[in-house]
Residue frames relative to the residue before (quaternion, step in Angstrom):
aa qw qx qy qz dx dy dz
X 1.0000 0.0000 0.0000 0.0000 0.00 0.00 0.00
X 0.0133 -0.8548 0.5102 -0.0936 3.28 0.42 1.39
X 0.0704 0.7180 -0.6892 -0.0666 4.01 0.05 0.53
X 0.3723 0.7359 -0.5629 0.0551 3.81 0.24 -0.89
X 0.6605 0.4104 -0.0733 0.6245 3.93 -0.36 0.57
X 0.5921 0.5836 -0.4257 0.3573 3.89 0.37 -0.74
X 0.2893 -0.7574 0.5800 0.0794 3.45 -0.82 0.97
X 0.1863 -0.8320 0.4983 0.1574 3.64 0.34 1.03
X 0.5744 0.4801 -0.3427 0.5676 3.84 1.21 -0.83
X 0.7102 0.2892 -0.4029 0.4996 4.11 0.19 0.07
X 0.3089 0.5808 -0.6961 0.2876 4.39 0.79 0.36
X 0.1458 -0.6543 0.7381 0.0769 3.23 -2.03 0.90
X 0.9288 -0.1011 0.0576 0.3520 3.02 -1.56 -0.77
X 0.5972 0.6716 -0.2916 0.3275 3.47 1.49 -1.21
X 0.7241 0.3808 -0.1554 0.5537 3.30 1.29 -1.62
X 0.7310 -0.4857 0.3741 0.2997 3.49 0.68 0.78
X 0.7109 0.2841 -0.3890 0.5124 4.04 0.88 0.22
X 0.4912 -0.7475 0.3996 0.2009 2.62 -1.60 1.21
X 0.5553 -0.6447 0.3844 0.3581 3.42 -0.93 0.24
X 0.7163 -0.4345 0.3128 0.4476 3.33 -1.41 0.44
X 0.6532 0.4019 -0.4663 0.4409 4.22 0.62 -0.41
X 0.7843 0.3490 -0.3590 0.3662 3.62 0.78 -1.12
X 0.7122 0.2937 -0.5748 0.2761 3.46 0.63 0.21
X 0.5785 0.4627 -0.5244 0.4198 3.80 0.94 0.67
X 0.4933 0.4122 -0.6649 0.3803 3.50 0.58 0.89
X 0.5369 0.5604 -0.5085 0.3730 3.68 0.81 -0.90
X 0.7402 0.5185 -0.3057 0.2997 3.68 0.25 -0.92
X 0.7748 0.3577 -0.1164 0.5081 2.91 1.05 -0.59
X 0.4967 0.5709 -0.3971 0.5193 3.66 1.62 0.73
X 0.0859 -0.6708 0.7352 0.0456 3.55 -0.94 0.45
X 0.8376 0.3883 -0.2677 0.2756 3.09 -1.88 0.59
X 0.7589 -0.3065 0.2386 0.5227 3.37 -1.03 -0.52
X 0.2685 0.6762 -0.3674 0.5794 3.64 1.54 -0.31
X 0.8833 0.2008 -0.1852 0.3811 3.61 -0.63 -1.62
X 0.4929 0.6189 -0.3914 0.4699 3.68 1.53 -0.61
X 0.7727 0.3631 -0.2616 0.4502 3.70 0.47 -0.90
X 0.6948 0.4726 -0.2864 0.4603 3.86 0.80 -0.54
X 0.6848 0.4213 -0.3274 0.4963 3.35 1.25 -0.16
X 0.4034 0.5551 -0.3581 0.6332 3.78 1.98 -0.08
X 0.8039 0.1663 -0.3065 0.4818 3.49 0.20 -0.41
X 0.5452 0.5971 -0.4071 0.4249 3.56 0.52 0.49
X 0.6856 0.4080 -0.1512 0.5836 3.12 0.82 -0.97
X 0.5916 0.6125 -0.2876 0.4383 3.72 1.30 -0.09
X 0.6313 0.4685 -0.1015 0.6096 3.07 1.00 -1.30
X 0.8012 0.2821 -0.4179 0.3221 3.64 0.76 -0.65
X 0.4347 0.6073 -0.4004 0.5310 3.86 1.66 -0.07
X 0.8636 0.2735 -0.3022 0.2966 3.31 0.44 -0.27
X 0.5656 0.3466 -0.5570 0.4996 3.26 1.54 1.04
X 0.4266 0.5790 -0.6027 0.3457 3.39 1.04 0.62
X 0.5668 0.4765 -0.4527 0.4967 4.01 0.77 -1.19
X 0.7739 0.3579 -0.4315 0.2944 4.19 0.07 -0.69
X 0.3851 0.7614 -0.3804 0.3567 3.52 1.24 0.23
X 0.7028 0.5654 -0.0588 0.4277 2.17 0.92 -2.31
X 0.6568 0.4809 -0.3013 0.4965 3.46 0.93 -1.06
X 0.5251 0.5770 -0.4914 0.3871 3.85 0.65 -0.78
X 0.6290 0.6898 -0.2305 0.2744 3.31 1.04 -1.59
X 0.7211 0.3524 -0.0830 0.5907 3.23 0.83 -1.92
X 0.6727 0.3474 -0.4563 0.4675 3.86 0.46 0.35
X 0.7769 0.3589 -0.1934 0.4797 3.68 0.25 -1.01
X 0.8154 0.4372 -0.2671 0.2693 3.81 0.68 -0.53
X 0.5689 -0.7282 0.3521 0.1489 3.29 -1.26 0.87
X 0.5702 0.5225 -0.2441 0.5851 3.97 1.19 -0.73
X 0.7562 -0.5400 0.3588 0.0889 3.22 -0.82 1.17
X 0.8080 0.2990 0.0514 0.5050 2.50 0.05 -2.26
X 0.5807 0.5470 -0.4306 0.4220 3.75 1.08 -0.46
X 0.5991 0.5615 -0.3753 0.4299 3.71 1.12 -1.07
X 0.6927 0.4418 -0.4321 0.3718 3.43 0.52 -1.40
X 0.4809 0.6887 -0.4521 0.3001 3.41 0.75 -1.09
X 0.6975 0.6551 -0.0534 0.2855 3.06 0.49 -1.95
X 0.6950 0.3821 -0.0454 0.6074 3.28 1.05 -1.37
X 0.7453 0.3027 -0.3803 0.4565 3.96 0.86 0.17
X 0.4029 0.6723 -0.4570 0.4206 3.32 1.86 0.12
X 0.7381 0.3691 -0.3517 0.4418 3.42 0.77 -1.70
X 0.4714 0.6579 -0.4404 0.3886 4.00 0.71 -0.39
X 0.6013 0.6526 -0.2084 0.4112 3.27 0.71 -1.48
X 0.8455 0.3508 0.0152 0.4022 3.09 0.00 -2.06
X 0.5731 0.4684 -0.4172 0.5274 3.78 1.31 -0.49
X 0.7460 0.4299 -0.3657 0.3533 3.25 0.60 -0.81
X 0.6735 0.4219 -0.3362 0.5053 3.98 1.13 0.23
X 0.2948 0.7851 -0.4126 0.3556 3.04 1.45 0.48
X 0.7313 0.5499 -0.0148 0.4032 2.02 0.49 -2.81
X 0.4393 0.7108 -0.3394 0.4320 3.82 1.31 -1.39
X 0.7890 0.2782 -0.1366 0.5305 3.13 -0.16 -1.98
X 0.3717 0.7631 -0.4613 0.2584 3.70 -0.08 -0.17
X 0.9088 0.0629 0.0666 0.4070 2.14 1.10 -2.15
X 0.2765 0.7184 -0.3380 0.5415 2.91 1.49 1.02
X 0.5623 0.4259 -0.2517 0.6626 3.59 1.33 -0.80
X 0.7436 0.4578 -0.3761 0.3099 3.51 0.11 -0.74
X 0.5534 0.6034 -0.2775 0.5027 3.22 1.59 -0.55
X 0.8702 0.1850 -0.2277 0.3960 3.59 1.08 0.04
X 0.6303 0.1984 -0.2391 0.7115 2.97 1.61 0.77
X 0.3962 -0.7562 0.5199 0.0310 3.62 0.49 1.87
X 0.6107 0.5284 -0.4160 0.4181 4.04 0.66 -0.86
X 0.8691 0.3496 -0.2670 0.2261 3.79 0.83 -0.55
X 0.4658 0.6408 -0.4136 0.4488 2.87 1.84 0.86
C-alpha cells in the first residue's frame, strides 16, 4: 500500500470524487434529476471510500487502524446498498 507521492487534490472518478463538471451538474439539477445525480455521487464516492478502506485492512499494520477500516467498509456497504435503493425507486431500469 504504497500512497507515497499521492496527490489527494488531483483524485477523480476512480477514488470516488466527483469532478469539477459533475459536481456543477449536481448544482445546477433540480428534481428527480438532482435526487438521482446526487445517488450516484454519493455512490461512487462510498465506494472509493470501502476500496481505501480495503487497502487499509489488507496492507496495514495498527490494529486499531484495521478495525477502523473494517467498520468503514460495513458502514458504507450498507449505504450503498441504502442508496441503491433509493435510486432504483426513481429509475425502475436499475433494479
Amino acid at each position: 500500500m504504497d500512497h507515497g507521492g499521492m496527490d489527494h487534490g488531483g483524485m477523480g472518478a476512480d477514488s470516488g470524487m466527483l469532478s469539477e463538471e459533475e459536481l456543477g451538474a449536481l448544482a445546477d439539477a433540480t428534481g428527480a434529476d438532482a435526487d438521482r445525480l446526487f445517488l450516484e455521487g454519493m455512490i461512487a464516492h462510498h465506494e472509493g471510500a470501502v476500496a481505501m478502506a480495503q487497502d487499509e485492512v489488507d496492507g496495514g499494520r495498527d490494529a486499531d487502524a484495521i478495525a477502523l477500516a473494517q467498520e468503514i467498509i460495513t458502514a458504507q456497504e450498507e449505504e450503498i446498498t441504502t442508496m441503491n435503493d433509493l435510486l432504483a425507486t426513481l429509475d425502475p431500469a436499475r433494479s
